[in-house]
C-alpha positions in Angstrom: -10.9 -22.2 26.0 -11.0 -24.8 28.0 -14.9 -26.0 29.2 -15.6 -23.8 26.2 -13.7 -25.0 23.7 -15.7 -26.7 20.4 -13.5 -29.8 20.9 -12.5 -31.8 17.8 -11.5 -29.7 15.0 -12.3 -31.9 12.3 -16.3 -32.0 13.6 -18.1 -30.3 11.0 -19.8 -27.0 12.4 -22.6 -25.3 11.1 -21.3 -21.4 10.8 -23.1 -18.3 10.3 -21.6 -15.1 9.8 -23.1 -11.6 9.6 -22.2 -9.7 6.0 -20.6 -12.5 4.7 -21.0 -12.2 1.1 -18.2 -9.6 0.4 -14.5 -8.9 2.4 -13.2 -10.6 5.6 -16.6 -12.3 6.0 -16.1 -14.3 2.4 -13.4 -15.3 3.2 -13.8 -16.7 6.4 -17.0 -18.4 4.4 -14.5 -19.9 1.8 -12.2 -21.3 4.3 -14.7 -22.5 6.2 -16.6 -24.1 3.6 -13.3 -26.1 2.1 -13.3 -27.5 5.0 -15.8 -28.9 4.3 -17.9 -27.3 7.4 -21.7 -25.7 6.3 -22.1 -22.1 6.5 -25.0 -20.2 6.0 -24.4 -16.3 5.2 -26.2 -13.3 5.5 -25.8 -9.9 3.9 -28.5 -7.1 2.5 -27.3 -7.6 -1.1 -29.1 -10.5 -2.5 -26.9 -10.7 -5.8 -23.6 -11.0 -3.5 -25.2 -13.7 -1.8 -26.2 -15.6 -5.3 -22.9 -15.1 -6.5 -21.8 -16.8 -3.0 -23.9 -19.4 -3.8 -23.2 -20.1 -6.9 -19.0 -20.6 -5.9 -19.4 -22.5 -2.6 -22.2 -24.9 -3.7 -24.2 -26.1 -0.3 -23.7 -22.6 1.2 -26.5 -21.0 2.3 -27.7 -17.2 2.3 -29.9 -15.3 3.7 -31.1 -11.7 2.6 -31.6 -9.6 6.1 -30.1 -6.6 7.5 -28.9 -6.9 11.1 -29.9 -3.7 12.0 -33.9 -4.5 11.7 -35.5 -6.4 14.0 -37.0 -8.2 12.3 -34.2 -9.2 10.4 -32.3 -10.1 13.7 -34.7 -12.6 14.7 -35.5 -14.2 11.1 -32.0 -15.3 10.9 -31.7 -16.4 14.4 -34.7 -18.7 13.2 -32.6 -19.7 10.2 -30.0 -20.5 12.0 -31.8 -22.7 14.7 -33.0 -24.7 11.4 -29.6 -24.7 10.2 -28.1 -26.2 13.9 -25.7 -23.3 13.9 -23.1 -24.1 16.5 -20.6 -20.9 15.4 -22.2 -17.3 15.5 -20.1 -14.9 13.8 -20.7 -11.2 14.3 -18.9 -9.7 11.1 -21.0 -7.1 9.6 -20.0 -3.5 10.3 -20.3 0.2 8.6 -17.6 2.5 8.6 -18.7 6.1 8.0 -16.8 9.7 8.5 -17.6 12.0 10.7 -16.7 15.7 11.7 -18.5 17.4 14.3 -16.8 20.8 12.8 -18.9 20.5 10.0 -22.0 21.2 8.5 -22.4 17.9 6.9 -22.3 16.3 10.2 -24.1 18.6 12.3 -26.9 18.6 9.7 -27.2 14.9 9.1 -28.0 11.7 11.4 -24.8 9.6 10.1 -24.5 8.0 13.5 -27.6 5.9 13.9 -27.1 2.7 11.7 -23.5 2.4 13.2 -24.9 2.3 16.3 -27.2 -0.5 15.0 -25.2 -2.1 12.9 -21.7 -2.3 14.9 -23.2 -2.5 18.5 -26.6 -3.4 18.9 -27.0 -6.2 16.4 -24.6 -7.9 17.5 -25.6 -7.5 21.3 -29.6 -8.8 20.1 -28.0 -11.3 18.1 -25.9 -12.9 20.6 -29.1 -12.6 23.0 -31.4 -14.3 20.1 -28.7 -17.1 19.6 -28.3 -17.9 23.5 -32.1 -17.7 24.1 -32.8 -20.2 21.1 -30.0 -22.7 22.3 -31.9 -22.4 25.8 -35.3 -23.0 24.5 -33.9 -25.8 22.2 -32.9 -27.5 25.1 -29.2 -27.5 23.6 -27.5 -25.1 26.3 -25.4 -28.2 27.0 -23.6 -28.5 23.2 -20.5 -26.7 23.0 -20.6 -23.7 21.0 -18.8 -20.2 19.9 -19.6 -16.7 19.4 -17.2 -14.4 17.9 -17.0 -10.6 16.9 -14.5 -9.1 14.5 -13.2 -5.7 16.1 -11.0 -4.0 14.7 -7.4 -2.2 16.4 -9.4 1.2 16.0 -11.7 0.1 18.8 -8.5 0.3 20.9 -7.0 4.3 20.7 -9.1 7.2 19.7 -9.6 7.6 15.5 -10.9 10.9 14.9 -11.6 10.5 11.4 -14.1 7.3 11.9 -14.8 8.1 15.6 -18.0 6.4 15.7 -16.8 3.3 14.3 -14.1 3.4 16.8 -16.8 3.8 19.7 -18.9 1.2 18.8 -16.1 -1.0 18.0 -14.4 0.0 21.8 -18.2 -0.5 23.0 -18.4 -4.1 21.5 -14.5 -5.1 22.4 -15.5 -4.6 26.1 -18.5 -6.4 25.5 -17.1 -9.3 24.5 -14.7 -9.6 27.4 -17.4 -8.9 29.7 -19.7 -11.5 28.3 -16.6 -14.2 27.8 -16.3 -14.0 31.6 -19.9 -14.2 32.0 -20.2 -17.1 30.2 -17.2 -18.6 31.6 -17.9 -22.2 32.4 -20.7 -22.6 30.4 -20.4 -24.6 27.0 -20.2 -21.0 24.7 -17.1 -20.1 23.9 -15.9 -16.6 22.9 -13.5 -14.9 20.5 -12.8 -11.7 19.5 -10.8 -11.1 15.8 -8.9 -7.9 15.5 -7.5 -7.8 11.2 -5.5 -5.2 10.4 -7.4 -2.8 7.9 -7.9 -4.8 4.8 -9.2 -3.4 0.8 -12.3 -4.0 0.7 -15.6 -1.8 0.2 -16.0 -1.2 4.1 -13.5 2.3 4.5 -14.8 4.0 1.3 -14.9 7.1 3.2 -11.6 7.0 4.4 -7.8 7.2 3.1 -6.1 4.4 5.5 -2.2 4.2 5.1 -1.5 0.7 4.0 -4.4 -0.6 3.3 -4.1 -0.8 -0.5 -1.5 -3.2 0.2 -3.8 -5.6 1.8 -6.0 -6.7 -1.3 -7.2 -10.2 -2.3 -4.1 -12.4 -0.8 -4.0 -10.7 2.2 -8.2 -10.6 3.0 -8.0 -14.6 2.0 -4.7 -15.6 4.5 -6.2 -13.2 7.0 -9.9 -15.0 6.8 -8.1 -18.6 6.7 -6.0 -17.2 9.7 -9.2 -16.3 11.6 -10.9 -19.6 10.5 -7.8 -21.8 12.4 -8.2 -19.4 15.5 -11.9 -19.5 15.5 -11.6 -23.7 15.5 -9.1 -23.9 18.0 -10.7 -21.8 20.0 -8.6 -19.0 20.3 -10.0 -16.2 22.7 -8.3 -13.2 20.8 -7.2 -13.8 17.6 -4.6 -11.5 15.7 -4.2 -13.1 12.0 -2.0 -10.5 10.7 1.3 -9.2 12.0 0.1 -5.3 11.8 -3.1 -6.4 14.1 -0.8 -8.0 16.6 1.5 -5.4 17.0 -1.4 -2.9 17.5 -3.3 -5.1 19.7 0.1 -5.5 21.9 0.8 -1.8 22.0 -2.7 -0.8 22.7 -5.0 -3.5 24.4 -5.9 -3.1 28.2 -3.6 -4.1 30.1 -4.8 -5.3 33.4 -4.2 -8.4 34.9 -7.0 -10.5 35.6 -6.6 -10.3 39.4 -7.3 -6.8 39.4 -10.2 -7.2 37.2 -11.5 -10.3 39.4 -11.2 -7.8 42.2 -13.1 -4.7 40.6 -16.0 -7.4 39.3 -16.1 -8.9 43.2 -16.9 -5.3 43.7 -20.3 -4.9 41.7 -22.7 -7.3 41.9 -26.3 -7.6 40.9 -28.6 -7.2 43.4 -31.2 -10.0 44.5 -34.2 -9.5 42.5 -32.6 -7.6 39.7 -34.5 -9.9 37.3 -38.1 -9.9 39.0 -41.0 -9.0 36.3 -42.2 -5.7 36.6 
């Protein structure tokens, strides 16, 4: 990543990831925390977390659900205690929808994805950029990453707001990894391939019994090496890859450089009032 990059990878970093007490998130904690790196987890399940606790002894966790406000900014202020140097967005809902039927229409399913997939990330990432500036530690080198997900790439019309706010967030990310370009934050996006764990249980996902326990732990230790070495877009499993190849945008920076030259803020956008 260049400017960005973290730099030494055996530097201990302080790491915090979003729903990290169950899944992906766990064992990104694990990996990270035989590394002998400090992590401090959140999740809204306060037994998960002790049970986290109890296994990685010096990990630390945090009850608060990211889609709450107050939440957001209590563990930004955790975190800024902690000297977290690693934000990891990982915490996500997966819920079906069918705007054919009556369960759907009659129900507001689609607000805490929205919150949850999209919009706490977006605050957090504002929180954790607007501490490091009022710290006075802007010039540190440090890395935000989101997990995505290949759904955020093609249209899934079984999970289609998951796949929004996960298309929503992937574009987010590449925006904000330009933005931030030359600065000392780094950014990296993890796409895993659909794993067993609790987060699909409304959905019946071809394969993804297969990826159980041995596959969530080499996929979280895959995403740990990427996230170290500073990997802008990590694909820790050969499925991921091959869907991220067949499916990711695919133009070239120039042209991008050339549509961004073509919308600029104007002078004065960020006057008060």
């Amino acid at each position: 990543m260049g400017d960005n990059d973290l730099g030494d990878t055996a530097t201990t970093r302080s790491v915090v990831i979003t729903g990290g007490a169950v899944g992906l998130g766990r064992a990104m904690a694990q990996r990270f925390h035989a590394l002998g790196h400090q992590v401090l987890v959140c999740s809204r399940t306060q037994r998960e977390l002790d049970a986290l606790a109890a296994e990685l002894p010096g990990t630390k966790v945090l009850r608060a659900d990211v889609s709450l406000d107050t939440d957001r900014r209590a563990l930004v202020a955790a975190a800024g205690e902690f000297g977290a140097d690693v934000w990891i967005n990982n915490a996500a809902i997966v819920r079906a929808h069918d705007y054919r039927s009556s369960f759907t229409l009659d129900n507001d399913r689609a607000r805490d994805e929205l919150e949850i997939n999209f919009a706490a990330p977006l605050e957090l990432i504002r929180l954790f950029l607007q501490h490091r500036r009022t710290a006075g530690i802007e010039g540190a080198p440090a890395t935000i990453v989101n997990v995505n997900t290949p759904g955020a790439l093609f249209p899934l019309e079984a999970n289609l707001l998951y796949c929004a706010t996960k298309a929503g967030l992937h574009l987010f990310t590449e925006a904000l990894r330009r933005q931030l370009a030359g600065t000392q934050v780094g950014v990296v996006e993890i796409f895993p391939p659909s794993l067993d764990t609790r987060l699909a249980r409304d959905l019946e996902v071809v394969g993804q019994s297969d990826n159980g326990d041995q596959v969530i732990r080499e996929v979280g230790d895959a995403c740990v090496e990427g996230i170290l070495a500073g990997t802008k877009v990590v694909l820790p499993h050969p499925a991921a890859a091959m869907m991220y190849e067949m499916f990711a945008n695919t133009f070239e920076d120039e042209f991008i450089d050339q549509i961004n030259a073509s919308v600029q803020r104007r002078p004065g956008w960020d006057a008060e009032g």
